[in-house]
Each structure stands twice: as structure tokens, then as C-alpha cells.
C-alpha positions in Angstrom: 83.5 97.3 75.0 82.4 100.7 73.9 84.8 104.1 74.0 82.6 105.1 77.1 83.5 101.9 78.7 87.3 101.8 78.1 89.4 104.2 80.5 90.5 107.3 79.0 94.1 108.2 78.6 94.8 112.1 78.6 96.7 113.6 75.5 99.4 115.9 76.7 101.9 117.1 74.7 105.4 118.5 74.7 106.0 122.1 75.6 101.9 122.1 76.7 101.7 123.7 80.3 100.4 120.9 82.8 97.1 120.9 83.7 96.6 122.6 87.0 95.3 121.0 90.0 95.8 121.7 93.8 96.1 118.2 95.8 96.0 117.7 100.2 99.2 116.5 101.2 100.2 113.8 103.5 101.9 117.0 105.5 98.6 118.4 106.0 99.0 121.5 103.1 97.9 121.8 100.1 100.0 121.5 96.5 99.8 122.7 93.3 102.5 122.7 90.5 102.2 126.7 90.3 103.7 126.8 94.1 106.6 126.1 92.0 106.5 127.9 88.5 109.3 130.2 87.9 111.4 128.1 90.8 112.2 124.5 90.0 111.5 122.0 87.4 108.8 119.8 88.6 109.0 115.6 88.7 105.5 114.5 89.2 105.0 111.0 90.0 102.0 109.4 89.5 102.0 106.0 91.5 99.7 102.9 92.7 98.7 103.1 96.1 102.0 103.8 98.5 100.9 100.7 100.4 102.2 98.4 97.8 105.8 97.0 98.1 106.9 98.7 94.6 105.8 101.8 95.3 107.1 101.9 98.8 110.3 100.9 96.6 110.0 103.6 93.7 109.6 106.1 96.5 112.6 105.3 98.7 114.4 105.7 95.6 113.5 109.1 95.1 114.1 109.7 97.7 117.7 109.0 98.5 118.2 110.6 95.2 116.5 113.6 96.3 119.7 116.0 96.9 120.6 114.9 93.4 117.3 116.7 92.0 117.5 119.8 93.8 121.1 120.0 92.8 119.2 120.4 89.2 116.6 122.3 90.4 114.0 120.2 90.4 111.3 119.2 93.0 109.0 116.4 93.0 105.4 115.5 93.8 104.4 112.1 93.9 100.5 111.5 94.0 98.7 108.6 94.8 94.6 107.6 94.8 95.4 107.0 98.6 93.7 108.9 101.8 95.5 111.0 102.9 96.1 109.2 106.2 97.6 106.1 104.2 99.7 108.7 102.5 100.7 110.3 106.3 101.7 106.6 107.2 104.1 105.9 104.1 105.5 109.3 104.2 106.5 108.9 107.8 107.7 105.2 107.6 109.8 106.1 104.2 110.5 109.5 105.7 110.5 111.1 102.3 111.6 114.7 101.6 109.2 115.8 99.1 105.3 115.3 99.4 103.1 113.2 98.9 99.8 114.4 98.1 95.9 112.1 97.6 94.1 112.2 94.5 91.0 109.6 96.0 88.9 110.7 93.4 91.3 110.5 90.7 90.0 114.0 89.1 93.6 115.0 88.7 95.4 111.7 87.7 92.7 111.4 85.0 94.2 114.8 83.6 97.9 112.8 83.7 97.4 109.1 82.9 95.1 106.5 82.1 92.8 106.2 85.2 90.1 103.9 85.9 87.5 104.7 88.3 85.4 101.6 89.0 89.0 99.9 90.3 90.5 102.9 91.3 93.5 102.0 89.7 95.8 103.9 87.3 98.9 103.7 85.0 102.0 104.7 86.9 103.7 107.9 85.0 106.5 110.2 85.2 105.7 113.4 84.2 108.7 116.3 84.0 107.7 120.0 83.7 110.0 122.5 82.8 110.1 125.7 85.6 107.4 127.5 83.6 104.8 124.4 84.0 105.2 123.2 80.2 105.5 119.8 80.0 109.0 118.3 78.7 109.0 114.7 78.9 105.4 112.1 79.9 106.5 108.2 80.3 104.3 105.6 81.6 104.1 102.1 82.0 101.6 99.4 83.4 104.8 97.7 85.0 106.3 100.5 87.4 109.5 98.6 87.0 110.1 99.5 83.6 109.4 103.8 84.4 112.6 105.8 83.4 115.8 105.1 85.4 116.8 107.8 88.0 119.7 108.1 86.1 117.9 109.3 82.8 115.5 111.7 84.6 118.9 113.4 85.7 120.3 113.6 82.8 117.1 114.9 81.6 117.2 117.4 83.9 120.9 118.8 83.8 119.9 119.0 79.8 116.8 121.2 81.0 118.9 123.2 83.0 121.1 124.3 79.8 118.2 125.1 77.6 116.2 127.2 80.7 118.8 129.1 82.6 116.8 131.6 84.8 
């Protein structure tokens, strides 16, 4: 296989601001990591499609922690290569509280994580930003089971939180 042929994975690196990128949501508006510089730390999510069982799983998790991460000032934005319609269904049936915005071309997942175009599939990732965009931690994993526990995003955060009081 030659470098063309093998997918690329994006080097980002700590304290680097995150590549900008404005994404549809399943809630019909746009979103863009800027519409929170300045505001809140910012979880981004980058999943399989929200159709699948594990991310439907991931998700609801996030979600009933969600209170939990504004509490450190943190919002989230979990973006899949879905439609947005598919996206519309899971964020209705999960009834999440952050958005969930459609990347179906992948241009800004590529920018995040290893993305390949011919299967339209990607590595899940967790990307945390810091309130001024700059990237503060980047974990992924083929297995989405084995992406940081809740727990250590949190703590993460509340550590965030002491080094960037506004």
C-alpha cells in the first residue's frame, strides 16, 4: 500500500487551537467551536454512525452526564459522518442535550482523526479544547469502548478549570 493509499491521521498538538469548521446540526443550525470560545471548554466527540448500538450507548452517556459538564463549563459536540436526518432521528430518540451535528463528507473529521473516505468510516476520538479553542487533551481508539472514562474527562476538566479561570 502506498502513503496515498493509507488514510491519513491529522497531527494536532497540545495547546494548538482546533481547526475551525462550521457543521449542520441535527437541530437544523449550524455549529462551530468559535460559537463557544471565550464561554466554555469544548468536548468534541467524534463517533461512528449514531445508528450503531455503541454509539447510541456512548451518547446516552453523555448525556446523562451532561449537567456534570456544564457544572465545569464545558459543552459538547458530537459529530458523526451521518445525514443529518439520521442524526435528527438519534437525537430525538436519545433526546440528547447537546448537538449533534453531520460531517457526510468527512472534510472536518479528517482535520480530527484518521478518516477513511472510500468506507466512510473513521476512528472514534475525544477531543477537549480549552475556552480559547487550543487543544488540551486528543484520545482515540478503534474500539469506542476503550475512549476515556466519563470520569477522567471530568476530572480533566475541573483541572482545566483551575489553570483557566476567566
Amino acid at each position: 500500500m502506498s502513503n496515498t493509499d493509507q488514510p491519513h491521521c491529522p497531527d494536532l498538538e497540545k495547546g494548538q487551537i482546533i481547526p475551525a469548521f462550521t457543521l449542520p446540526g441535527a437541530d437544523g443550525m449550524p455549529h462551530s467551536p468559535w460559537d463557544y470560545k471565550q464561554r466554555d471548554h469544548l468536548l468534541l466527540l467524534f463517533l461512528h454512525s449514531s445508528i450503531t448500538s455503541e454509539t447510541c450507548a456512548l451518547l446516552r452517556i453523555y448525556a446523562q452526564h451532561y449537567a456534570d459538564f456544564r457544572a465545569e463549563q464545558c459543552a459538547i459536540l458530537a459529530i458523526t459522518p451521518d445525514p443529518v436526518f439520521i442524526n435528527l432521528q438519534t437525537q430525538e430518540k436519545l433526546r440528547l442535550p447537546f448537538p449533534l451535528v453531520s460531517d457526510v463528507q468527512g472534510k472536518t473529521i479528517s482535520r480530527y482523526t484518521q478518516w477513511n473516505a472510500d468506507t466512510h468510516t473513521l476512528i472514534p476520538s475525544v477531543i477537549l479544547a480549552n475556552r480559547y479553542n487550543a487543544l488540551y487533551e486528543q484520545q482515540s481508539s478503534e474500539d469506542i469502548t476503550q475512549l476515556p472514562e466519563l470520569q477522567d474527562t471530568l476530572a480533566s476538566l475541573n483541572y482545566l478549570n483551575l489553570l483557566c479561570t476567566p
